[in-house]
C-alpha positions, -999 to +999 in steps of 0.1 A: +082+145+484+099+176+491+110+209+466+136+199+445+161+228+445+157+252+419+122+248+428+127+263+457+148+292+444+123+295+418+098+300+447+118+327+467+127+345+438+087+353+432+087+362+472+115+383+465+106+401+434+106+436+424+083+441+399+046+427+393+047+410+357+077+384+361+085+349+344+097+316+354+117+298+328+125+263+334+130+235+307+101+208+301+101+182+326+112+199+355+080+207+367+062+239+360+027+230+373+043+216+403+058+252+408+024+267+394+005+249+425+035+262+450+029+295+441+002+307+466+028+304+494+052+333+483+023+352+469+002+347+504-029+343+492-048+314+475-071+338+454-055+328+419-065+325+388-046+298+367-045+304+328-037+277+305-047+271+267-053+234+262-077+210+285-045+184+292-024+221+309-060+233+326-063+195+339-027+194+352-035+230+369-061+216+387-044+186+404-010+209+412-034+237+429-054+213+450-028+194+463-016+226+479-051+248+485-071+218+489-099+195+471-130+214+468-114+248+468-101+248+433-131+258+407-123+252+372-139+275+342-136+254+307-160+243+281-192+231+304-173+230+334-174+267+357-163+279+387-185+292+415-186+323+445-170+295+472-136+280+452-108+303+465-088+294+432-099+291+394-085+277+367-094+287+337-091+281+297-081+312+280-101+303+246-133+300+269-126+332+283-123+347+258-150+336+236-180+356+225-167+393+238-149+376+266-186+367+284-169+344+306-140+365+317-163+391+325-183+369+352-151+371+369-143+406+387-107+418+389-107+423+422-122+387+432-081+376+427-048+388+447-026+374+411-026+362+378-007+329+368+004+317+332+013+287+319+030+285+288+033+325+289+050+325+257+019+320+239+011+354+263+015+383+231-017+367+213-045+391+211-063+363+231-039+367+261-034+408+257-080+409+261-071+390+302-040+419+305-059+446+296-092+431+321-071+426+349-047+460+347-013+447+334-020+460+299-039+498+290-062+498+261-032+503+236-015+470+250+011+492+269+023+480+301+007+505+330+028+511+357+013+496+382-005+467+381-026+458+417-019+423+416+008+400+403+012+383+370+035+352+368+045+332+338+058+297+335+075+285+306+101+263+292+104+284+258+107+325+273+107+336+233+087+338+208+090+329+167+071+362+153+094+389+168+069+400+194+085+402+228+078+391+259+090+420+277+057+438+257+039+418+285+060+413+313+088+430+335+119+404+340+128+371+343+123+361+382+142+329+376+156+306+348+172+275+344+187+263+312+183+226+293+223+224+300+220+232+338+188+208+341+208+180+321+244+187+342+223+186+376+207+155+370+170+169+369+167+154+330+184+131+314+215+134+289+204+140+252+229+120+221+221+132+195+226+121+158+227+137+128+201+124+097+207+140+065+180+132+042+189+148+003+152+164+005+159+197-005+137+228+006+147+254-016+116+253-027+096+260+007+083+296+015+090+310+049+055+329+068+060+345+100+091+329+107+087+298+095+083+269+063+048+274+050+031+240+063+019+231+025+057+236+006+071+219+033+049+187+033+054+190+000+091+188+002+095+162+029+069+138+029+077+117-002+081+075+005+124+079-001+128+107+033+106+084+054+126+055+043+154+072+056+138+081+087+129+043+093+166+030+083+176+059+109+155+050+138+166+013+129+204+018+128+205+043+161+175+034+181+157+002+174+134-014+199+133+021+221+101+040+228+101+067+196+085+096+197+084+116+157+073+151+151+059+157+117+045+184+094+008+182+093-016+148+098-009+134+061+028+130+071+021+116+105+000+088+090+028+084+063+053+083+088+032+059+110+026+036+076+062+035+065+069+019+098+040-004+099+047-016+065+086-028+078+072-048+109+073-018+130+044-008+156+033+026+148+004+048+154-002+086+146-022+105+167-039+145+154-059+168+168-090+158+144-094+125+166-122+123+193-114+124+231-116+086+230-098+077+205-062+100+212-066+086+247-065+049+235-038+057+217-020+076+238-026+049+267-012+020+240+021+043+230+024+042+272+022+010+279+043-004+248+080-010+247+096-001+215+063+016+201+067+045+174+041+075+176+042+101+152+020+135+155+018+171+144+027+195+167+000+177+192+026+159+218+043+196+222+027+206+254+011+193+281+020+155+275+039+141+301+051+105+288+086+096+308+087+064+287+099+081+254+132+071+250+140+089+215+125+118+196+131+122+161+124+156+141+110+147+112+096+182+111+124+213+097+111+243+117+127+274+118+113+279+155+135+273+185+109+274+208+094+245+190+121+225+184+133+225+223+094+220+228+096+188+209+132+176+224+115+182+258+090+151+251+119+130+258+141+147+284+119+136+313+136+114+340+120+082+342+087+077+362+088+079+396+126+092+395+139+124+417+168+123+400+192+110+369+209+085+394+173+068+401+165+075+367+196+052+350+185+027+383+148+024+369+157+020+332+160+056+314+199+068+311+196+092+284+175+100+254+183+096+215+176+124+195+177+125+158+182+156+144+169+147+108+185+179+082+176+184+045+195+202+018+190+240+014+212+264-008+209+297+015+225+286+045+209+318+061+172+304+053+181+267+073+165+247+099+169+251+135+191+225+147+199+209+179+231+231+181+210+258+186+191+248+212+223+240+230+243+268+222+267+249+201+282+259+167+274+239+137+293+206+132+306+200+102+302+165+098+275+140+110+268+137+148+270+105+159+256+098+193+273+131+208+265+140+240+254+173+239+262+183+275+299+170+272+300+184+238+294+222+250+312+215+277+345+206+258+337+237+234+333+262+260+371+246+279+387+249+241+374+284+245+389+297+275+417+281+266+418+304+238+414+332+258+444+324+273+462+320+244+460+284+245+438+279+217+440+244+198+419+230+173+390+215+188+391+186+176+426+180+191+409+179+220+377+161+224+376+127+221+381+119+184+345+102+180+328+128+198+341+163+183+323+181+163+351+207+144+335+243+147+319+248+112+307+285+099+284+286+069+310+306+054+294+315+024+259+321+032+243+353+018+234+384+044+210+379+074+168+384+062+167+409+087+133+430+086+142+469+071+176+459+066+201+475+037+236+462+049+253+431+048+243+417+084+258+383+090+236+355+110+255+336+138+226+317+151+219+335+180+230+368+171+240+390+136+267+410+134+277+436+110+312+444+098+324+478+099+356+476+087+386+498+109+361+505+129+353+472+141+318+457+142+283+458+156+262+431+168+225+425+174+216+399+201+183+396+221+179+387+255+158+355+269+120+373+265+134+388+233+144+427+241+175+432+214+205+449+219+229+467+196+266+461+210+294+483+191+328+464+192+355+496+187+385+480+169+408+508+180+401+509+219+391+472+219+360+479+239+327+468+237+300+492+248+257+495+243+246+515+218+205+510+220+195+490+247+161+469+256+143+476+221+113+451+216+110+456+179+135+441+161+129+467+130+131+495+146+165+487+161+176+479+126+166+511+113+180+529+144+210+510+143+218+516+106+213+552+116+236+553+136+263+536+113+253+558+087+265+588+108+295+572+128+311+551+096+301+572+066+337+563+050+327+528+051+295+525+038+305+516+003+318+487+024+283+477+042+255+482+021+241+451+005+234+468-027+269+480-036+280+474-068+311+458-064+296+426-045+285+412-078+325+412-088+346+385-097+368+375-061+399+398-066+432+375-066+445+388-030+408+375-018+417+343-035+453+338-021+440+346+013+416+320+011+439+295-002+460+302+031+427+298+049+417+265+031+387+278+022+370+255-006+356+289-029+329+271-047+326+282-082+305+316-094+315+328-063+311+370-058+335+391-040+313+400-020+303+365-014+342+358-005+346+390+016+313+379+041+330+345+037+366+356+051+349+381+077+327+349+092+366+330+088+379+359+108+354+363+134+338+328+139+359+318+173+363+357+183+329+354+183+330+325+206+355+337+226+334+369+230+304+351+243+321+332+263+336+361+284+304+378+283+308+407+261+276+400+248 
């Protein structure tokens, strides 16, 4: 079967390249290790070694390379299994290799391979990874990049970010080539996702965040009690009954709770964790296959490496605060169906879309929510329950309502999308400043960037790029202009600190105005606040602050400027 496409412009961007550490970003299902085995054409040589993390990803790596350097040539380095003098490519387990001093890496000399290649290269910051970058050159002993590496290092990945502010670009040089879910889903290389919305009443006020996300225990805690799963079943009943279901869950209690709730209502279900033999997840995983309408629920097990086409809807049972795991668990069902080049022999064999439900739970600081679906997609948060949206038409629509804006067309969106699939741009007006790490002012979370008002002077915003290098971008209200002010900064607290810096100096007459800790935040909404909000129809809720009401009006103000912004690519 020949390259699909962006395959092939995936390819001929690594034979183009400029610089020796580069990634390939492409969403789950479009076929990574079928690219991973291409590779040894535009690098000209066959001498590679393959890195993956878990047996199903060093398995996979093995099939793709052989089928291009040949049976027999391909040695593989995992567990009891090692590679010998005479296979031209290895593919290796990085916990192997790294095990005991890294005795097994060490077998291997540098200069035995003519490039390095990753998958799932955003796990490629652990101090696991940064031992092979330092072995083979890409790294110096103070996990700096030297400057220049002998061979070439190429990542594939679906997720180019990490959740624990370390950056990718701390390992590698640029993304080579990327292709988002919305191009793969408008290009008919995955299927459509419709999503709904679930809203349970759990609350998780309660729940700690560590290193960016719920602590596993106050989290099970909060969501695995019989009434949430109840409402996960009546969910799955109501908006996807009788299709292949696929539920992420927090830890192996609640997938068994899960998988019981289900049983218990005439449902078949099954969980399936890590603690299982070999034997036994295969069985299972052979019976979730091969049954229509079956229910599987897991923990963070079915989130890489599992290819199962069949899944027809995945339900996030699981709040994470992680994007890359939430579009790593929406990938599970993205796939086109078996045996399918494309969505048009995908819908012929069976699979036309999948069902996501996006399951949400109550939480007072808006700033300390879930990752939703929206964010995966790019879309602002709806106000109001989605039913069965599809996401591609959905952003779609949004980004046409916002270059109408732009040209002073601008009508409410929902006076323009089909009145059962609009979703009316909602701000979580009232949520309190961004956690941002070292921060003092009063930075407001947008999702995927935070901005900070500076009054006359206009604002400044914070965004990071796709293998997480953040920007500062001053917005002068005057001159209307956007320009850089710190550029390409891996650590996100140091920009903060640098960028606050520089506010200090250039605004000092406003910074009364942006420090979190000024006093008159914790003062009653002044009237003229109050009227202005009334013109907004903005709902004040009761023991409201000013300062509460003046973030509230400036999110108001900005929340389609912001939009429109983005969309013109300001930022």
């Amino acid at each position: 079967m020949p390259n699909k496409p962006y395959q092939d412009l995936a390819l001929q961007a690594v034979a183009n390249r400029t610089v020796q550490r580069g990634i390939i970003a492409i969403p789950t299902g479009t076929g990574k290790g079928y690219i991973a085995g291409e590779l040894s054409k535009p690098l000209q040589s066959d001498r590679i070694l393959y890195l993956a993390h878990r047996d199903l990803l060093t398995d996979q790596l093995v099939t793709h390379a052989e089928r291009v350097i040949g049976w027999g040539n391909v040695g593989l380095e995992q567990a009891n299994s090692k590679a010998y003098d005479h296979h031209r490519a290895v593919v290796a387990s990085v916990p192997t290799l790294t095990a005991y001093g890294c005795r097994r890496l060490h077998k291997f000399k540098p200069e035995r391979f003519d490039a390095v290649v990753c998958d799932e290269f955003h796990h490629g910051t652990s101090n696991t990874y940064l031992e092979i970058w330092q072995y083979f050159g890409f790294l110096d002993s103070k996990n700096h990049k030297t400057p220049n590496p002998r061979i070439p290092l190429i990542g594939l990945t679906a997720t180019p970010s990490r959740g624990d502010n370390v950056g990718l670009s701390n390992v590698c040089d640029e993304i080579l080539y990327q292709m988002s879910l919305f191009e793969a889903i408008r290009d008919g290389w995955l299927v459509p996702v419709h999503a709904y919305t679930v809203k349970t009443g759990a609350s998780l006020d309660n729940v700690k965040t560590r290193m960016g996300d719920f602590v596993e225990h106050d989290l099970a805690d909060a969501v695995d009690t019989e009434q949430r799963n109840a409402v996960v079943f009546d969910a799955c009943q109501k908006n996807a009954k009788g299709l292949k279901t696929l539920i992420f869950c927090v830890n192996v209690k609640h997938s068994a709770d899960m998988a019981a709730a289900f049983t218990a209502r005439g449902v078949s279900a099954k969980y399936i964790a890590g603690c299982m033999g070999d034997m036994e997840k295969d069985s299972i995983l052979k019976w979730f296959g091969n049954t229509p309408g079956a229910v599987l629920t897991n923990c963070q097990l079915i989130t890489e490496g599992v290819d199962i086409p069949s899944v027809e809807c995945v339900v996030m049972a699981k709040p994470t605060k992680s994007k890359t795991l939430y579009a790593q668990c929406l990938g599970r069902g993205t796939r086109l169906a078996k045996g399918a080049w494309d969505i048009t022999e995908s819908v012929r064999l069976g699979k036309d879309k999948c069902i996501l439900l996006d399951i949400t739970d109550s939480i007072r600081e808006a700033g300390r929510r879930a990752v939703n679906v929206g964010d995966i997609f790019g879309l602002p948060l709806p106000n109001k329950e989605l039913k069965g949206v599809d996401l591609n038409k959905e952003l779609t629509t949004q980004k046409w309502a916002m270059e109408q804006a732009q040209a002073g067309n601008y009508q409410p969106l929902k006076e323009i999308a089909p009145a059962e699939q609009t979703q009316a741009i909602a701000i979580e007006l009232f949520a309190s400043p961004a956690e941002l790490p070292g921060a003092g002012m009063a930075w407001m979370d947008y999702g995927d960037s935070f901005r900070l008002s500076l009054a006359k002077h206009g604002d400044i915003t914070l965004i990071s790029d796709t293998i997480d290098r953040w920007n500062a971008l001053y917005y002068d209200k005057e001159t209307r202009q956007t320009q850089p002010v710190f550029t390409n900064i891996s650590d996100q607290k140091k920009l903060i600190q640098a960028v606050e810096k520089w506010v200090s100096e250039k605004c000092s007459d406003s910074l009364n105005l942006v420090r979190k800790s000024a006093g008159w935040r914790q003062d009653s909404p002044s009237e003229a606040q109050l009227n202005l909000c009334r013109k907004m129809r903005i709902e004040v809720p009761a023991g409201a602050t000013k300062g509460m009401v003046a973030m509230a009006l400036d999110r108001k103000f900005n929340s389609f400027k912001n939009n429109k912004r983005a969309s013109s690519g300001a930022f």
